[in-house]
C-alpha beads as a LAMMPS data file, in Angstrom:
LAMMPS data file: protein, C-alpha beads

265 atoms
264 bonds

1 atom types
1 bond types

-500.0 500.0 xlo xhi
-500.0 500.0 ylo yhi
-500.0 500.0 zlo zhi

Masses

1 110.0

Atoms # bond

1 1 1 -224.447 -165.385 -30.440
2 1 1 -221.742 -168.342 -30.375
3 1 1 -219.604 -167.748 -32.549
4 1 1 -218.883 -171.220 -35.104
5 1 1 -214.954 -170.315 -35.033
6 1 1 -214.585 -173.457 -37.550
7 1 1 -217.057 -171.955 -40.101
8 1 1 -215.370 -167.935 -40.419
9 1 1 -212.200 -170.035 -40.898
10 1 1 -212.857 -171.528 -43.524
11 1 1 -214.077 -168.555 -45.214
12 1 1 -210.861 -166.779 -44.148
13 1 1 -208.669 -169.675 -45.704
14 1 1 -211.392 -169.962 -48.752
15 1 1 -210.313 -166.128 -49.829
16 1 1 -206.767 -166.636 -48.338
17 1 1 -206.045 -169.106 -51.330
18 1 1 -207.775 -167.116 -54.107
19 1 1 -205.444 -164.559 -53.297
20 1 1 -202.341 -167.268 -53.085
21 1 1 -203.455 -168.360 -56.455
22 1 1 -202.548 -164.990 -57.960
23 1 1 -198.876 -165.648 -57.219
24 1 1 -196.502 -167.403 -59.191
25 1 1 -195.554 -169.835 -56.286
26 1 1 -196.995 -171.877 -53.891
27 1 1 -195.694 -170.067 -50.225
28 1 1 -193.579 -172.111 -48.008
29 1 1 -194.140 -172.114 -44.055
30 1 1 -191.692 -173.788 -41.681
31 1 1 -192.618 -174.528 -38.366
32 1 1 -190.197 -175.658 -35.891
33 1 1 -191.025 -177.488 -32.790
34 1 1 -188.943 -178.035 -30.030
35 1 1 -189.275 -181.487 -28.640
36 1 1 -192.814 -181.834 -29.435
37 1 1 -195.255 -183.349 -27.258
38 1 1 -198.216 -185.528 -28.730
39 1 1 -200.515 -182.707 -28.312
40 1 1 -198.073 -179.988 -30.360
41 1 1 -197.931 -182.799 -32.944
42 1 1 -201.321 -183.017 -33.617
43 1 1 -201.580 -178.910 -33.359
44 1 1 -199.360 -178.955 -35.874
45 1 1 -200.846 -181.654 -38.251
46 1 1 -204.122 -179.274 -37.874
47 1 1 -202.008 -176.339 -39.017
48 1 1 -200.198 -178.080 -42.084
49 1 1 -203.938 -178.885 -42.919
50 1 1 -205.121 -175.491 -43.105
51 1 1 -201.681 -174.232 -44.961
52 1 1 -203.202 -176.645 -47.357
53 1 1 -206.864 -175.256 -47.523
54 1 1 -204.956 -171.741 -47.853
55 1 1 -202.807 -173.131 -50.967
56 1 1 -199.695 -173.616 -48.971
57 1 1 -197.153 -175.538 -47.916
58 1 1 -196.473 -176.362 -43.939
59 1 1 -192.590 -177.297 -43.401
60 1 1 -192.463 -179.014 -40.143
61 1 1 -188.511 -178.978 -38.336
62 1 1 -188.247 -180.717 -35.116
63 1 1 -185.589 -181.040 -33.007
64 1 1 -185.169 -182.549 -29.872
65 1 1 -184.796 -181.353 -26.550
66 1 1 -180.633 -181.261 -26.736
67 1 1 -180.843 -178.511 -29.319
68 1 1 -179.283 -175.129 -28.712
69 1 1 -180.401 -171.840 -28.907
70 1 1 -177.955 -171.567 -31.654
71 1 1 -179.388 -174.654 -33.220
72 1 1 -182.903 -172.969 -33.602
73 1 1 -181.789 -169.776 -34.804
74 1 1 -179.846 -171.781 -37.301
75 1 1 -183.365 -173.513 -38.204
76 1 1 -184.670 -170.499 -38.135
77 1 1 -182.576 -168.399 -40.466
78 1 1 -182.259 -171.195 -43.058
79 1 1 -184.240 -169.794 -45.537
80 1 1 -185.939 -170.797 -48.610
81 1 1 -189.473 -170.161 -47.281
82 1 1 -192.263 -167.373 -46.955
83 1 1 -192.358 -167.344 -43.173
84 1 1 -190.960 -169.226 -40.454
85 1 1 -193.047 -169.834 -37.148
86 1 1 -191.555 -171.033 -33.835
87 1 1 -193.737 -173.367 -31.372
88 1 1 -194.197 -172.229 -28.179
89 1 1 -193.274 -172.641 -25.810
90 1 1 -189.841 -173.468 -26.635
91 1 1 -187.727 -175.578 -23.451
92 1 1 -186.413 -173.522 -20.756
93 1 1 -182.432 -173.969 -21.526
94 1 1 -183.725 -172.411 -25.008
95 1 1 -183.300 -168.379 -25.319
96 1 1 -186.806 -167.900 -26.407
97 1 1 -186.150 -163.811 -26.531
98 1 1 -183.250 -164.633 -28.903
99 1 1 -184.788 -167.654 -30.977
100 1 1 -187.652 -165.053 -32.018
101 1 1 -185.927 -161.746 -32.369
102 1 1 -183.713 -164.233 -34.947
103 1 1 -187.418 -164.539 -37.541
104 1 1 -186.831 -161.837 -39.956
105 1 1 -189.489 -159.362 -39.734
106 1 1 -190.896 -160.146 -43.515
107 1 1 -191.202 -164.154 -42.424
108 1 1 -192.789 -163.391 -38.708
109 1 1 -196.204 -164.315 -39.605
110 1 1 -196.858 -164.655 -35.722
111 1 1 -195.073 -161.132 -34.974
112 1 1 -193.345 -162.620 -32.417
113 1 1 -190.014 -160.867 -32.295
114 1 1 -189.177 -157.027 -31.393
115 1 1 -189.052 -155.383 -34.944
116 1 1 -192.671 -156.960 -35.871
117 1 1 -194.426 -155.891 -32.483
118 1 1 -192.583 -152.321 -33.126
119 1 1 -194.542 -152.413 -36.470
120 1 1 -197.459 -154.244 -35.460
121 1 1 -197.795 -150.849 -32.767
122 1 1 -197.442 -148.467 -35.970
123 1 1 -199.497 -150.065 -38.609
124 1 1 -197.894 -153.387 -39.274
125 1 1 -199.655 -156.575 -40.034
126 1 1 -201.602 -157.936 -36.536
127 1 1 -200.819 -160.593 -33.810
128 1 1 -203.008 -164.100 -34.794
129 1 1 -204.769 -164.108 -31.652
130 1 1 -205.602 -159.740 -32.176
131 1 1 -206.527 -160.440 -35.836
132 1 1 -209.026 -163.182 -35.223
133 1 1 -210.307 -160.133 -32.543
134 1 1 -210.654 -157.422 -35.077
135 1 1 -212.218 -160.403 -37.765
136 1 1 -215.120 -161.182 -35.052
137 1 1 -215.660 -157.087 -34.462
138 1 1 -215.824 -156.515 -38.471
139 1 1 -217.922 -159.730 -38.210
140 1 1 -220.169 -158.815 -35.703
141 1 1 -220.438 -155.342 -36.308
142 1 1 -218.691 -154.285 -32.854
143 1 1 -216.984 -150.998 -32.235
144 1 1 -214.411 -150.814 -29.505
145 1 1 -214.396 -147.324 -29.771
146 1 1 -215.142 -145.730 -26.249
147 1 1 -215.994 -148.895 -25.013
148 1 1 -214.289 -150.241 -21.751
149 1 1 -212.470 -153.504 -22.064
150 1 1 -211.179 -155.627 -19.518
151 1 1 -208.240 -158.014 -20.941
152 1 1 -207.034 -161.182 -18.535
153 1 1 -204.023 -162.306 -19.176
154 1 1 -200.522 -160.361 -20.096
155 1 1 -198.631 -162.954 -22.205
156 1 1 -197.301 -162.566 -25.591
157 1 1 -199.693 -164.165 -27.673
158 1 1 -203.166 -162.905 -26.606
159 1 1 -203.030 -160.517 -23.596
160 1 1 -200.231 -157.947 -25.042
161 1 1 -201.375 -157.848 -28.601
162 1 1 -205.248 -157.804 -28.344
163 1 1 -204.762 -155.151 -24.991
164 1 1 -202.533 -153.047 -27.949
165 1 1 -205.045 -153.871 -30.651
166 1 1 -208.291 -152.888 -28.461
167 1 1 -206.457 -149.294 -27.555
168 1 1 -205.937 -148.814 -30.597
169 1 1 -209.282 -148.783 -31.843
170 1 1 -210.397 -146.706 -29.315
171 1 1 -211.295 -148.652 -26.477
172 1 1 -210.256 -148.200 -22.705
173 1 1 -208.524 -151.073 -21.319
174 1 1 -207.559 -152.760 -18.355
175 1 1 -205.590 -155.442 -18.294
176 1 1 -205.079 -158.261 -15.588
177 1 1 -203.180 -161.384 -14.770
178 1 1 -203.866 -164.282 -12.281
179 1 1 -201.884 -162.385 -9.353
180 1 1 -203.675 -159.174 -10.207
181 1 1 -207.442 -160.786 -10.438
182 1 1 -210.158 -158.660 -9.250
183 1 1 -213.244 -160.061 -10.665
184 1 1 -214.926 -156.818 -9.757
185 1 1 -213.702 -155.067 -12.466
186 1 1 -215.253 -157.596 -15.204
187 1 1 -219.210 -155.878 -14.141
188 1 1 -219.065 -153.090 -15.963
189 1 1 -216.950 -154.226 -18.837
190 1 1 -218.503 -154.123 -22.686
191 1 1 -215.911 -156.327 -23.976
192 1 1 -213.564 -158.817 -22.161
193 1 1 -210.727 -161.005 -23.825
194 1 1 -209.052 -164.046 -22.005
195 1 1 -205.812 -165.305 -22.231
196 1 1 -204.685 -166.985 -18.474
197 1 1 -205.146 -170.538 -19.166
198 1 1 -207.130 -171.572 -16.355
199 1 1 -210.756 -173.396 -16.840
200 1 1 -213.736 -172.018 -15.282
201 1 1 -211.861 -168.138 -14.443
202 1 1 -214.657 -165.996 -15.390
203 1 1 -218.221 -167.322 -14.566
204 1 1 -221.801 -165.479 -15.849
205 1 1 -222.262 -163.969 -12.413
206 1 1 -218.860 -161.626 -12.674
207 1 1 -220.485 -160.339 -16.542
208 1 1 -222.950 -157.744 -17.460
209 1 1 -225.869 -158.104 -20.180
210 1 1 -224.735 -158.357 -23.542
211 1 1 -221.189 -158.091 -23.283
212 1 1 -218.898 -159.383 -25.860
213 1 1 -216.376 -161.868 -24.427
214 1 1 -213.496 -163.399 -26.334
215 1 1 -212.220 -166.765 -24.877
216 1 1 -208.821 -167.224 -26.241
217 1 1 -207.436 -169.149 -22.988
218 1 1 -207.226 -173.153 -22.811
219 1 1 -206.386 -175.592 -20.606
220 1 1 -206.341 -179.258 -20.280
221 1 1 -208.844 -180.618 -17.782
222 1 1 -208.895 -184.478 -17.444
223 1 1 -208.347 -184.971 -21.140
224 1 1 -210.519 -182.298 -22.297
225 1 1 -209.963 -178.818 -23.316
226 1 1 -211.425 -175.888 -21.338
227 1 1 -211.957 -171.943 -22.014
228 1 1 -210.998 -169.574 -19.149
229 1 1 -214.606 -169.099 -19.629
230 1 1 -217.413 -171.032 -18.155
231 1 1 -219.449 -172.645 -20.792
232 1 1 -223.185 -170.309 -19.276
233 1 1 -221.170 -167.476 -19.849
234 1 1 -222.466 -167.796 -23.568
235 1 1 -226.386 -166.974 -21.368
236 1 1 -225.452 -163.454 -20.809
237 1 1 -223.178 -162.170 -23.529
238 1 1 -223.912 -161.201 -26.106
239 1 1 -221.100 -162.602 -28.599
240 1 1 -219.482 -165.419 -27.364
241 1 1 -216.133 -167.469 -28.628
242 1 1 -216.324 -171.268 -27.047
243 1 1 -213.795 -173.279 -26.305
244 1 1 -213.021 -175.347 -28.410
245 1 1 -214.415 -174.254 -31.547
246 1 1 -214.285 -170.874 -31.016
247 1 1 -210.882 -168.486 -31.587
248 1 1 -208.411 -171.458 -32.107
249 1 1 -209.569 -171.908 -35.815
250 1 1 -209.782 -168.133 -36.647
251 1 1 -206.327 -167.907 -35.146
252 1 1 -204.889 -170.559 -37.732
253 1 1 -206.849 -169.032 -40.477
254 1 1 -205.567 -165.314 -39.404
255 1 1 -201.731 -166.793 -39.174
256 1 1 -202.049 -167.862 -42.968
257 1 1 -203.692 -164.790 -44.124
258 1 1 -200.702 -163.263 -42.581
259 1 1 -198.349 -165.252 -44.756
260 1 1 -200.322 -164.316 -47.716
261 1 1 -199.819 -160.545 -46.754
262 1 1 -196.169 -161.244 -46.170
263 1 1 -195.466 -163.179 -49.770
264 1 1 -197.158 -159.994 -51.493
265 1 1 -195.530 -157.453 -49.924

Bonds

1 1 1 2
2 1 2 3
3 1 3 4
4 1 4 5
5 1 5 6
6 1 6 7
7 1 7 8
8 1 8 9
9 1 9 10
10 1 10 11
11 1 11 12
12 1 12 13
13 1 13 14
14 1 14 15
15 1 15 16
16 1 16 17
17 1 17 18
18 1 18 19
19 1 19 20
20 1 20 21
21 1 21 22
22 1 22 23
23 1 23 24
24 1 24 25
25 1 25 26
26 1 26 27
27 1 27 28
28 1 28 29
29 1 29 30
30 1 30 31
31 1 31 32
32 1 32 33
33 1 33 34
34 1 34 35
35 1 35 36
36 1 36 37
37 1 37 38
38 1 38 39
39 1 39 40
40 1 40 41
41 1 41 42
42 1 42 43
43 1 43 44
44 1 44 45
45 1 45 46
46 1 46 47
47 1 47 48
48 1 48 49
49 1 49 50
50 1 50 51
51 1 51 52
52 1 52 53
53 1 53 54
54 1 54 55
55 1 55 56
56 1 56 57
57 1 57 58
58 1 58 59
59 1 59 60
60 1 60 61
61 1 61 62
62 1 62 63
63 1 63 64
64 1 64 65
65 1 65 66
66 1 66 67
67 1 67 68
68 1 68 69
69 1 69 70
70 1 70 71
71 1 71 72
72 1 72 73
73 1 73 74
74 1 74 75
75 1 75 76
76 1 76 77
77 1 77 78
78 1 78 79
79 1 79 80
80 1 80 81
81 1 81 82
82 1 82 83
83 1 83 84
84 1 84 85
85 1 85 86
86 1 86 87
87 1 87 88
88 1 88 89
89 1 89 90
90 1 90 91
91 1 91 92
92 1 92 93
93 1 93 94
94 1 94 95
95 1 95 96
96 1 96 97
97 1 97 98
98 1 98 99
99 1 99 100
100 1 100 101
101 1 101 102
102 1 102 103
103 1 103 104
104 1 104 105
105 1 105 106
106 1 106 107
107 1 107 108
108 1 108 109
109 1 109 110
110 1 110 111
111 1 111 112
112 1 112 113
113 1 113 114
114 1 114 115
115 1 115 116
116 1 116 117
117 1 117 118
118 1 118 119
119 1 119 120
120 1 120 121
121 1 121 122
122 1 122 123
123 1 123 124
124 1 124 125
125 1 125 126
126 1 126 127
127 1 127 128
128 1 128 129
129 1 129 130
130 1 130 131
131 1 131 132
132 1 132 133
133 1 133 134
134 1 134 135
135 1 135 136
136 1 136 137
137 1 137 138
138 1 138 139
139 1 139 140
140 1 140 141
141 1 141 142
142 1 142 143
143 1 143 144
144 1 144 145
145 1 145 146
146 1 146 147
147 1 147 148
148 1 148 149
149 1 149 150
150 1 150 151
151 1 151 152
152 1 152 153
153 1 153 154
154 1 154 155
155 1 155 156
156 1 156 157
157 1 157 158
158 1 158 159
159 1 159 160
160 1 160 161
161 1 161 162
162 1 162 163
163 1 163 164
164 1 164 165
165 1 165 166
166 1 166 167
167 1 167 168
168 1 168 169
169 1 169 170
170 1 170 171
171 1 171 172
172 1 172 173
173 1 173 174
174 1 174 175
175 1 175 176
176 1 176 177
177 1 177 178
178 1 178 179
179 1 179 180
180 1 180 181
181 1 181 182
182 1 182 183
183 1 183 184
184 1 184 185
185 1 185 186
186 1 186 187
187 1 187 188
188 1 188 189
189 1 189 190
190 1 190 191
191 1 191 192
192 1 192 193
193 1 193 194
194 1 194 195
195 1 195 196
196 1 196 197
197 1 197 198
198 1 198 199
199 1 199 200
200 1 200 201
201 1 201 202
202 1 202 203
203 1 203 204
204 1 204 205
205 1 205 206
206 1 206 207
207 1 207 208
208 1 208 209
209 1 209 210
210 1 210 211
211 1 211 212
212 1 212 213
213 1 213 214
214 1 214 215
215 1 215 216
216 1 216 217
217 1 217 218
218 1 218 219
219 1 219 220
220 1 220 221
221 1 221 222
222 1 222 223
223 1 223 224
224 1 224 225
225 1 225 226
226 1 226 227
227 1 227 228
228 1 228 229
229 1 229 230
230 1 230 231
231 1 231 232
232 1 232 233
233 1 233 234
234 1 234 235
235 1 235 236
236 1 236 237
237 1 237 238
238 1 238 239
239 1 239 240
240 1 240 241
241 1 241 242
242 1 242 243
243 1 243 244
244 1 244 245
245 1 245 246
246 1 246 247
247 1 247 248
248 1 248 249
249 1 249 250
250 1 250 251
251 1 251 252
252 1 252 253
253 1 253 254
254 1 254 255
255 1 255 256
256 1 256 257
257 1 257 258
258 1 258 259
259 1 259 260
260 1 260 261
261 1 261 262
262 1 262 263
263 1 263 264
264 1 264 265
């Protein structure tokens, strides 16, 4: 099965904005970007899109690359809007730590700073990346529940929060980075998520029959973007996420149901 990431999207967004429709507003999400690059500027034109399909409203704030850590969190803590979410990454004379920990928990749609991963880990609303995870499992009918996962990749977005998501439905996990990659251990794995950024990592020789494997890495490879997955890959599992097409949409969709769950609360 490969899953159409574009198509569970939109029915995310479709029931996303039923349930924006019930409020007396229309929510309000500012994004700020950090000296943008062409290809965060047209990520971000796709996400003020899909605010759109979910009934909201995309803010975008840019600044350029002279702004201060101080200057972000002052972007960031302006208020007036539903949820705020920071484009990453941010430049390296930025305080990225600070600049998130500065979202207040109710607006951190992303659950990017320390308070929302705290309550993420006891019940709080989900990580994008995660929730698009548990969607395809509900989806799909998968139970992680004494299952043995392998996760690749240890970053913030997608290696953390799905590795924290995945134990907590029941599953035992190992997690591993590009200086800790032992392609051994992906054999025997029912489930495996990736999240290192680097075309072509896992290939269908490294997988067993019918595994379920969760491509959430990219990468740009002469103008095109690649999965950590190899493309066959999709031969022996049996759900598979492409790249691209596959999480990215869910992802979006899963940040704006987010929002919605925020604006209620």
């Amino acid at each position: 099965m490969i899953v159409d990431g574009r198509t569970v999207a939109k029915e995310i967004l479709e029931q996303v904005r039923v349930n924006v429709a019930a409020l007396s507003r229309t929510p309000i999400v500012r994004a700020i970007s950090v000296s943008p690059t062409p290809a965060s500027k047209s990520y971000l034109k796709i996400k003020a899109a899909r605010a759109t399909d979910a009934g909201m409203r995309l803010e975008v704030v840019e600044l350029n690359d002279s702004a201060t850590t101080e200057e972000v969190i002052e972007a960031v803590q302006k208020g007036g809007v539903d949820a705020v979410i920071v484009q990453l990454p941010l430049p390296s004379h930025i305080d990225t730590h600070k600049v998130v920990n500065a979202i207040p928990f109710m607006q951190d749609a992303d659950v990017l700073s320390d308070d929302a991963k705290f309550r993420f880990e006891n019940e709080g609303i989900v990580p994008p990346v995660a929730e698009a995870m548990r969607e395809l499992f509900e989806r799909y009918d998968i139970s992680p529940a004494d299952t043995y996962a392998v996760v690749l990749g240890e970053g913030e977005l997608v290696g953390k929060p799905c590795a924290t998501l995945l134990e907590k439905m029941g599953a035992r996990v190992l997690t591993m980075n590009i200086d800790t990659w032992h392609p051994e251990h992906l054999k025997d794995a029912d489930i495996v998520v990736c999240g290192v950024g680097k075309a072509g990592l896992v290939q269908p020789e490294m997988l067993k029959e019918g595994v379920v494997l969760i491509d959430a890495g990219a990468s740009e490879v002469e103008g095109a973007i690649k999965g950590d997955c190899d493309p066959r890959c999709a031969d022996i599992a049996s759900v598979f996420t492409p790249v691209p097409g596959g999480m990215g949409p869910i992802v979006v969709a899963c940040l704006f149901r987010n929002v919605a769950t925020l604006s209620v609360v």
